[in-house]
C-alpha positions in Angstrom: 18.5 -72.0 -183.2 19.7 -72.7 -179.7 17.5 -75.2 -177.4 14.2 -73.3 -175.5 14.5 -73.5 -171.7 11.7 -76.3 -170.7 9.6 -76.2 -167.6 6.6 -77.8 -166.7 2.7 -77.0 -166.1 0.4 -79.2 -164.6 -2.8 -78.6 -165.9 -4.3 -79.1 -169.5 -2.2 -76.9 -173.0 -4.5 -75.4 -175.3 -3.4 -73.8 -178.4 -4.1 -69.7 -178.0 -4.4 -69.5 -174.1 -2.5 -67.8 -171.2 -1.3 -70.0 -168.9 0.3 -68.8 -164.9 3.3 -70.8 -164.1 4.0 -71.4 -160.3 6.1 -69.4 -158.2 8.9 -71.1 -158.3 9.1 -71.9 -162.2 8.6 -67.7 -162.4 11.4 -67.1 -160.1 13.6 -69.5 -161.9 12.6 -67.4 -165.2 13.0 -63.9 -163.6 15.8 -64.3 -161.4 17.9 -66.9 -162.8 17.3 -66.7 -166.1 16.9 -63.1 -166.3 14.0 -63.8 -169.1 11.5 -61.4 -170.3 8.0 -60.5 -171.9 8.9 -62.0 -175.9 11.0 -64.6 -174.6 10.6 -68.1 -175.8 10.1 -71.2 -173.9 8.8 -74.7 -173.9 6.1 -76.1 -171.7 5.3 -79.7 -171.6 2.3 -81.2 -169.2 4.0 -84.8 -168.5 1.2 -86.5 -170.4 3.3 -85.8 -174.0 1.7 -82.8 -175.0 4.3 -79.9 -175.4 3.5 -76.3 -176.7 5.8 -73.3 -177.7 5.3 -70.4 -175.3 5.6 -66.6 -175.5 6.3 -64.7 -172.4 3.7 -62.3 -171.4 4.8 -61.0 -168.1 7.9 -62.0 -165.8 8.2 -61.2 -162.3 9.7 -62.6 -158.9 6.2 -64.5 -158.5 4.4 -64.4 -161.0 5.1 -65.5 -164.9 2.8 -65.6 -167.9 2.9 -67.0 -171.0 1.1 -67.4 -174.0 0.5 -71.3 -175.8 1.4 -72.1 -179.0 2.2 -74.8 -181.3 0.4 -77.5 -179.3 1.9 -81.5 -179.8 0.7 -84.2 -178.7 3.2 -87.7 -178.5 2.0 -90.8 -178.2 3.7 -93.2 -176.1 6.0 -96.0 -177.9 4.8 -99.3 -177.0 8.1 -100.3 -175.7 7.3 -99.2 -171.6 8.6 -100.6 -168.5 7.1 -100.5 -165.2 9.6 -100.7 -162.2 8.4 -102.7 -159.2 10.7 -102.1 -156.0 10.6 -102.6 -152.5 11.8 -99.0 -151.5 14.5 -99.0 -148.5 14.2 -97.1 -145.1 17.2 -94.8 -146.6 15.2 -91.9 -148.5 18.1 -90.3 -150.6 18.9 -93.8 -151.7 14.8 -93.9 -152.7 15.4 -90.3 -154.7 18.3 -91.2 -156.2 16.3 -94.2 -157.6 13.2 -92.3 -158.6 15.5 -89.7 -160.2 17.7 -91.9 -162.8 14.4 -94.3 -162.9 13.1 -90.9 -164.7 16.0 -89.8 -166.5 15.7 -93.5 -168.0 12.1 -93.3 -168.8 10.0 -95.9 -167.1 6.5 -95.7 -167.6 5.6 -96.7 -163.9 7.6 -96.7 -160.7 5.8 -98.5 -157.9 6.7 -99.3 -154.6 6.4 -102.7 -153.2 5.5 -103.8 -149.8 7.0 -107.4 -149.4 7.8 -109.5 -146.2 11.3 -108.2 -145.3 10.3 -104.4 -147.0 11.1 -101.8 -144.2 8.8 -98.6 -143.4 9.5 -96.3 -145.6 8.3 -92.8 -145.3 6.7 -92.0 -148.6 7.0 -88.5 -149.4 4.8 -88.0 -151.6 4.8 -84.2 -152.4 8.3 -84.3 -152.9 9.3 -86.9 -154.5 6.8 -85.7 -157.9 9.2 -82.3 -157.7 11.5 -85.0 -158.2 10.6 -86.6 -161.1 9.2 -82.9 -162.6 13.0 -82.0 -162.5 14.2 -85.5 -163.9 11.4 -85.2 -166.7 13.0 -81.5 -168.1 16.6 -82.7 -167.3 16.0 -85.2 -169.4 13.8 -83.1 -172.1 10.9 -86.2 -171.9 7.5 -85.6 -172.6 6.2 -88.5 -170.8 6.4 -88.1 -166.5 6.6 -91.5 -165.0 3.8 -92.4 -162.9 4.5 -93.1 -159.0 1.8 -95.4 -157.4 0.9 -95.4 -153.3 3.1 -98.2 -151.8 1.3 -101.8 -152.7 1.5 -105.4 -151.0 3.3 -108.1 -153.5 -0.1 -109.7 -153.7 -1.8 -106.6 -155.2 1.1 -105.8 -157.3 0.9 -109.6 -159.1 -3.0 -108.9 -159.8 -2.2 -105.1 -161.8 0.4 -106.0 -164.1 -0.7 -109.7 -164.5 -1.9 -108.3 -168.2 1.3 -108.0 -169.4 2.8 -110.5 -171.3 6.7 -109.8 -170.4 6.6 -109.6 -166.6 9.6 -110.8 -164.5 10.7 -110.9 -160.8 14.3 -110.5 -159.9 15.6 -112.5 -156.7 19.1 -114.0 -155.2 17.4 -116.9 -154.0 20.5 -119.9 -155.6 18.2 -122.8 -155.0 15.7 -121.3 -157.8 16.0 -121.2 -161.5 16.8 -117.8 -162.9 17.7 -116.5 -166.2 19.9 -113.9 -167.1 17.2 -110.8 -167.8 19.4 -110.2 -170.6 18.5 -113.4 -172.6 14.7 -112.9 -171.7 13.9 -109.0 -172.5 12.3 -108.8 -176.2 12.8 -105.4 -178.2 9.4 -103.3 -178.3 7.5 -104.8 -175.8 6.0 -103.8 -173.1 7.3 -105.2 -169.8 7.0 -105.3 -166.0 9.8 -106.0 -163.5 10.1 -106.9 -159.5 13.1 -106.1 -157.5 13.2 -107.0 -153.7 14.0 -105.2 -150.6 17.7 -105.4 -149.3 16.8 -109.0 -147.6 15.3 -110.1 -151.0 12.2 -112.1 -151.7 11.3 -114.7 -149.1 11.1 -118.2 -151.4 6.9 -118.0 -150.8 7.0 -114.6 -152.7 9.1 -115.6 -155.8 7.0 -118.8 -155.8 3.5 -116.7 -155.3 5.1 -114.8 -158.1 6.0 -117.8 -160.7 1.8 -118.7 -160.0 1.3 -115.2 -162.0 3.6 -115.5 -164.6 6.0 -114.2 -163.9 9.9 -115.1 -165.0 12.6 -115.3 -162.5 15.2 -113.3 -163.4 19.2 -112.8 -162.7 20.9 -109.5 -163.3 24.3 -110.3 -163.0 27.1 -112.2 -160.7 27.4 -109.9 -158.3 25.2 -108.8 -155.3 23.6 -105.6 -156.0 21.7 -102.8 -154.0 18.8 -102.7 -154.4 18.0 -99.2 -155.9 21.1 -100.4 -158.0 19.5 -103.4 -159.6 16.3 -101.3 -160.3 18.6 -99.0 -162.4 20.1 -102.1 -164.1 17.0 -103.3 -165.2 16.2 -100.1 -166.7 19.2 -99.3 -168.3 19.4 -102.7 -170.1 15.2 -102.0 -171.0 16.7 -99.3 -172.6 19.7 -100.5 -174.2 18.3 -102.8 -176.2 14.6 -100.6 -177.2 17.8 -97.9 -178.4 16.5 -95.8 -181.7 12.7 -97.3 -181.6 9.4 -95.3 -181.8 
């Protein structure tokens, strides 16, 4: 049986209900897709709950389907929450948030660090964003995208975590290859600096919390490029685990 078209619905799936899509997930269905009352689809909510749906009615702007088939995934322990000073170049910051998604981080949240540069945070669209990594990606679980946070605050929320790292360039301090740190099935947290790095008070502010510098190679990266390293070695190595 060929793979059900997936789109998503922010609001609560319950088994037996009629749920309206938004206009442009109804458009995409009508006009695109040329799908009709009977049709079959997927709907997940983000939060790991997917349902089977049954088209009710299909038109330019409005599309109505029926729930069914209601499951709810949990959330392996084995999550990663990306912490990156965001640059002043915006399709650099969506290309990030995009493979950040397609990669599954738990958490992407923006840091505000001495040599950070005003970003505009587009809110609004950047969650379209991740809505369209999540079903390119067929994932159940939408990251979450925090408001933009100083380093200090950022140190205090993921302090809890017991695999939390901080990647700089800074030669003069001790790092270790992330590769050689990174444990299997844990859950972890990791920094990356704006394009002028961490000033030597932040990575030290940050060793105070716990956190383990960190290396990700020989060469000098970008930084959405790093994040995406980090991620794709989190991944890499949690490969095939629940």
């Amino acid at each position: 049986m060929p793979e059900l078209h997936r789109f998503y619905y922010n609001g609560p799936l319950k088994e037996n209900t009629t749920i309206t899509l938004d206009d442009a997930t109804a458009k995409h269905i009508w006009q695109v897709l040329r799908m009709e009352a009977g049709d079959k689809v997927t709907i997940t909510d983000g939060k790991g709950n997917t349902a089977l749906a049954t088209i009710r009615t299909a038109e330019r702007h409005s599309c109505d389907v029926v729930l069914s088939n209601l499951e709810s995934n949990i959330r392996t322990a084995h999550q990663l929450h990306l912490c990156v000073a965001f640059t002043k170049n915006n399709s650099r910051n969506e290309w990030l948030l995009e493979k950040a998604t397609e990669l599954g981080v738990a958490t992407v949240t923006p840091i505000f660090a001495a040599r950070s540069e005003k970003v505009h945070f587009r809110h609004d669209r950047w969650e379209k964003l991740l809505t369209s990594a999540l079903l390119q990606s067929q994932q159940d679980f939408m990251p979450e995208l925090t408001d933009i946070m100083p380093l200090a605050d950022v140190l205090k929320k993921y302090c809890h975590i017991n695999d939390r790292f901080i990647s700089h360039c800074i030669s003069e301090k001790e790092r270790k290859p992330l590769a050689e740190l990174l444990n299997p099935g844990t859950e972890a947290v990791i920094l990356i600096g704006p394009e002028g790095d961490f000033r030597t008070d932040e990575v030290s502010l940050s060793v105070s919390y716990g956190f383990k510098p960190v290396s990700l190679g020989n060469q000098r990266l970008r930084t959405e490029t790093a994040a995406i390293a980090a991620c794709a070695h989190f991944n890499m190595i949690n490969d095939g685990r629940e």
